[in-house]
N, C-alpha and C positions, 0 to 999 in steps of 0.2 A: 166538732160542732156541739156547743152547749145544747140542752134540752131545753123548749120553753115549756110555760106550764100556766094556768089561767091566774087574773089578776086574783082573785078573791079562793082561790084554790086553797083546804085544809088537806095540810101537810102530816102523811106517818112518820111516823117514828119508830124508831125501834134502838131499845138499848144494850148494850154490849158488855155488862159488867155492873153488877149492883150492888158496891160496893160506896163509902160514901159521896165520891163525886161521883158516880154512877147514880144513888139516888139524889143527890143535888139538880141533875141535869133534868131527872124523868121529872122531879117533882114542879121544874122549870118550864119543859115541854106540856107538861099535863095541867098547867096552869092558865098557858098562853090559849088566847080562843080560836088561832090561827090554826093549834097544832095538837095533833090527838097518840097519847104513847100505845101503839099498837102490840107489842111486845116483848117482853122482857129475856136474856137470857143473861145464865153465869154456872158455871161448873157448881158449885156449890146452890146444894137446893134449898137452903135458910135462907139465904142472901135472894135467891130472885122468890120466893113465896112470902117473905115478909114484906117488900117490895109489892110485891102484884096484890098482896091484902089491904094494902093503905093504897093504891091503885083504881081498886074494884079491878084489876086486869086479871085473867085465866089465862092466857095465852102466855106460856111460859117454857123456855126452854134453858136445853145444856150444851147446843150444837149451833154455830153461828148460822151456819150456809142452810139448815135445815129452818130455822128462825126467816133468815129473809124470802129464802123461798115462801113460807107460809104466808105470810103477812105483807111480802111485797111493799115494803117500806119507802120512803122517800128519802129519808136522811136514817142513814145509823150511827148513834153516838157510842164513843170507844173509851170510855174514863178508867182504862184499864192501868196499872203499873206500868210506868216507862219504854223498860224491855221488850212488850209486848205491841207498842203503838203500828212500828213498821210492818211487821206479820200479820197482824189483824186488818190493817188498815188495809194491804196490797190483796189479800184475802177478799174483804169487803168491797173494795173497789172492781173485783171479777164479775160482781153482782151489776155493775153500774149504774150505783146509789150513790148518791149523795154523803160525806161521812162527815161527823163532829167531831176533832181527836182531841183529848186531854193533852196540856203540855207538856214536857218540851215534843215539840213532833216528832221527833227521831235525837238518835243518840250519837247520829256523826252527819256528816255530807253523803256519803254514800245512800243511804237511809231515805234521807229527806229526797235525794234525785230522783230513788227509785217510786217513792210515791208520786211525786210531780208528776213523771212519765206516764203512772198509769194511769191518773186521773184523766189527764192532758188522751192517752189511749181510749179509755173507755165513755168520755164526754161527761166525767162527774165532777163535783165541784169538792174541795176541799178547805175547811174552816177549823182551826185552830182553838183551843176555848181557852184564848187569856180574857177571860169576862172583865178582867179590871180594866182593859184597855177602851170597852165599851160601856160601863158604868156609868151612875147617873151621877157619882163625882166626878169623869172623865167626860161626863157631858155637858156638866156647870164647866169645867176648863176649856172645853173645846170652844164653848160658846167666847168665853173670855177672851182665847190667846186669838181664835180667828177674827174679833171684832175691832182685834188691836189695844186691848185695855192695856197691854204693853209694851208697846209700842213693837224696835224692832228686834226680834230676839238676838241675846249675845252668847249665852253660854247655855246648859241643859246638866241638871247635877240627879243621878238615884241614889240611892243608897240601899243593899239588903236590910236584913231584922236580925243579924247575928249567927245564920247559921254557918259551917264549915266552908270558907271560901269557893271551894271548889263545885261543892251539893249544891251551895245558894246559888250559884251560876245557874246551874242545872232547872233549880226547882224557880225557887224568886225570881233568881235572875231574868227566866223569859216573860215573866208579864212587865218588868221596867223594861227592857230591851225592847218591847213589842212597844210598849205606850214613848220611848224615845224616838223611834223613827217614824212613830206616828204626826211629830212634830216638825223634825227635822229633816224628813226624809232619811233615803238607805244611808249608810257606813260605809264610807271608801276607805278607810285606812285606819288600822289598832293600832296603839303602843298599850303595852303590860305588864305591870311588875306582881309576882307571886311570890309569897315566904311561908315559909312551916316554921313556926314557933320562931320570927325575926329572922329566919335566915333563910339565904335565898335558897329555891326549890332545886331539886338535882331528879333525873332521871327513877331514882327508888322511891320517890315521894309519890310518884303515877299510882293509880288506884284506882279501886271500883267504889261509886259512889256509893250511898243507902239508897234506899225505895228503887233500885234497878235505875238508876238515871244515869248510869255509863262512865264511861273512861273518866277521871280527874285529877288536877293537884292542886296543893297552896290551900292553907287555911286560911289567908290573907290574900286577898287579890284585889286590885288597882288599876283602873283599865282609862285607858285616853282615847276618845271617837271621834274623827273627822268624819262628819257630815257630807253630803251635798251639796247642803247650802254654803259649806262653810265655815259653820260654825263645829264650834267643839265640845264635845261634852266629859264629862266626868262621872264611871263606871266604879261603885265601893262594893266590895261583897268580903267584908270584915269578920273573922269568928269573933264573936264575944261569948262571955263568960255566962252568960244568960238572956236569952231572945228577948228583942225591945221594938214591938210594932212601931215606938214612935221614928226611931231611923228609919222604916221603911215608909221612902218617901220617893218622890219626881218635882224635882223643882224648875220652872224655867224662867229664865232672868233673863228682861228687854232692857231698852232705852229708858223706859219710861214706868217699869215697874215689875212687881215678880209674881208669879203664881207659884202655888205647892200644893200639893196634894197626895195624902197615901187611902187606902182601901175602905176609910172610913170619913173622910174628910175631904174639905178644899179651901184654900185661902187664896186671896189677893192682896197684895202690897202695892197700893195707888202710888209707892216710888221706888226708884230703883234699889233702894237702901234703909234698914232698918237699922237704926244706929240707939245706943239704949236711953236715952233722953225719951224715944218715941213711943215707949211702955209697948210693952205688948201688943194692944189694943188697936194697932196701928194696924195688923195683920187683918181684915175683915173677910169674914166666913162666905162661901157662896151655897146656895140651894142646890142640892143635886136636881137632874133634871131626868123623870120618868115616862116611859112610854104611857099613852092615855089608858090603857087595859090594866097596867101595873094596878091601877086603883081598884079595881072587881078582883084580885088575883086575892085567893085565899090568905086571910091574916097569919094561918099561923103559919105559911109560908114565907109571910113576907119577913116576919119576925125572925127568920133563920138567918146565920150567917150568910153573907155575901148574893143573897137571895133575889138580888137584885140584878146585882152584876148577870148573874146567870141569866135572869130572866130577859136582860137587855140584850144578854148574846141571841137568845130566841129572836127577838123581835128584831135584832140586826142580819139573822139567816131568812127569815120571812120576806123580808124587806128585798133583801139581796135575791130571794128564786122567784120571787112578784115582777121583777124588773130585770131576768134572766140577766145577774150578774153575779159577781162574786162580793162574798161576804167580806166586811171590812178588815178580819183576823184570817186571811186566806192562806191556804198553802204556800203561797209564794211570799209573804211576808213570816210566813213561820219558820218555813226554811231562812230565811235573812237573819234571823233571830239567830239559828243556829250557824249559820256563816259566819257569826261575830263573836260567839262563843268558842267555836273552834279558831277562831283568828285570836284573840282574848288568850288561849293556850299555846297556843302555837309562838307568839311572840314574849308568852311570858319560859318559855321553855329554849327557845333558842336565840332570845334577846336579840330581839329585832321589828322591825316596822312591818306589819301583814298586811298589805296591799287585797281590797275585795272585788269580786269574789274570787277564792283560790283555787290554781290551776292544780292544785293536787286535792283530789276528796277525800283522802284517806285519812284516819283522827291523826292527829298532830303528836300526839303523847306517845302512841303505839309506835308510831315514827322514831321519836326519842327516843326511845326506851330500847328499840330495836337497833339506833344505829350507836348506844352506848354495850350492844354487846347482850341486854337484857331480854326475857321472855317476856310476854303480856302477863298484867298482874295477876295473883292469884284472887278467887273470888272473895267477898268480905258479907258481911250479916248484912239480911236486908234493911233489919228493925233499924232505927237509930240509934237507940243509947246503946246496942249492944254495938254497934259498927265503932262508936265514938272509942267504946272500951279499946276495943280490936286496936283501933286505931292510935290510941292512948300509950298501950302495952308498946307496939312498932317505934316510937317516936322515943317511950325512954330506953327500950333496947338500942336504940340508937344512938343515946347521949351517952351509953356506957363507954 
């Protein structure tokens, strides 16, 4: 049984990692009038004292469970590295708080169940922070696709920004994954193709991503979603040769006409078809759409990257414990996220159709890899450009 808690009630906080979506998150929560950052921890004491000086906070620590004990928090936000989401999370949920996880939620099924369970155990609510899926360009769309400006939807296309097919999964991949079945509803069945350098992927191509985001393959990945409803969508997460925000995109095509939108942007196409007769001009811009507070929220906040999004996640967790429900980027759609990701690999590994959700939780790759005779991969660099080297050197020792 959920906790309730009064309509007008300001919400603690407490953060879990100050690092910078750790301070994205505080300087989001410390912004909203609903919500007060009560205090800060992170092993490193640069990272939460620089923090708690642009804060005014003193309440600073190095120790989680010592952190909430003090301060008795309502929600703790976790913007930690990957790796760390499930341990901290299941950790923080002993406290039975509320928690805000940085994506992707976990790095297999297993991961993701066991957070459900404890939440689901300890009566706490769990919200995911793809802030783009709640966005005030994903609010100008929302407004659109539900009012029918498109009539009725036919197809649903993302696209990543060029990073290593398998990372962008990991990392990109879950804010389109998340903002696709926000339209569509859940994913009942992957089809997916995976290649390393045009050729299809084998068992030794399995890998450890960068930033700690878990098992992967394929620099090239190609993914087909059947829907709910029906409809089908199309999953790109393409390396190119240098990262290009403008592919990172969500497009959805109706009867009657198209919307698109990626992290800074939103357009509508009043037909279903822009054919090049129709100039560009054809594509017409919408207004993001901001919570009423957004407008008193400090400028040079607002001026920050993605500072909104974030801030929208606030006010969609406020919203969600005012009306004792769950937030619209919930655990159970976070997990879904990663249900389709591991299905995404799974089918592109053993070339087949993944039926969701799957009756075996264990990662799909390690699967592979174990019934080719193989160990699980050896670890790889967290940074990026040194993982890419790593990764670079592996591929031409392999054309030799």
């Amino acid at each position: 049984k959920m906790k309730r808690v009064s309509a007008m009630k300001k919400y603690k906080i407490a953060i879990l990692g100050c690092r910078s979506r750790g301070t994205a998150a505080a300087k989001a929560y410390h912004s909203h009038p609903r919500t007060d950052v009560v205090g800060l921890c992170d092993i490193v004491s640069s990272r939460r004292e620089v923090l708690g000086r642009e804060l005014g906070l003193t309440a600073l620590f190095d120790d989680a469970d010592a952190m909430i004990q003090k301060v008795q928090p309502d929600i703790v936000v976790i913007p930690t590295a990957p790796y760390l989401h499930c341990p901290l999370t299941l950790k923080v949920l002993e406290h039975g708080v509320h928690v805000d996880i940085e994506k992707p939620m976990g790095l297999n099924l297993t991961e993701t169940d066991a957070m459900i369970i404890k939440a689901a155990e300890k009566g706490s609510r769990i919200a995911v922070h793809h802030q783009w899926r709640v966005s005030a360009w994903t609010q100008a769309i929302s407004s659109a696709f539900f009012s029918g400006k498109i009539g009725e939807l036919r197809h649903i296309y993302a696209s990543g920004k060029g990073y290593y097919g398998g990372f962008g999964l990991m990392e990109i991949g879950t804010h389109l994954l998340t903002s696709l079945i926000k339209f569509g509803g859940s994913v009942q069945r992957v089809t997916a193709h995976a290649t390393v350098r045009g050729r299809q992927i084998s068992p030794t191509d399995v890998l450890h991503a960068p930033r700690g985001n878990g098992i992967i393959v394929g620099d090239r990945i190609s993914a087909s979603l059947l829907f709910e409803n029906g409809i089908v969508g199309t999953l790109l997460q393409h390396r190119f040769a240098k990262n290009d925000l403008n592919a990172h995109v969500v497009e959805l095509c109706g009867t009657e006409g198209r919307l698109l939108w990626h992290p800074y942007g939103a357009w509508h196409l009043p037909n279903p078809y822009s054919l090049p007769k129709d100039g560009l001009d054809c594509w017409k811009p919408l207004d993001p759409q901001y919570p009423k507070s957004f407008e008193k929220a400090d400028i040079e906040f607002k001026s920050s990257q993605m500072a909104e999004g974030d801030y929208w996640f606030v006010e969609e967790y406020v919203r969600a414990l005012d009306q004792n429900r769950d937030h619209e980027c919930n655990g159970m759609a976070g997990r879904h996220v990663i249900e389709i990701i591991m299905g995404i690999f799974e089918s592109a590994a053993f070339g087949r159709h993944v039926d969701l959700p799957q009756v075996k939780r264990d990662h799909p790759l390690l699967r592979w890899r174990e019934e080719a005779g193989l160990k699980p991969p050896d670890k790889m660099p967290l940074n990026d450009t040194e993982w890419l080297e790593e990764e670079e050197h592996r591929l031409n020792d392999c054309s030799k």
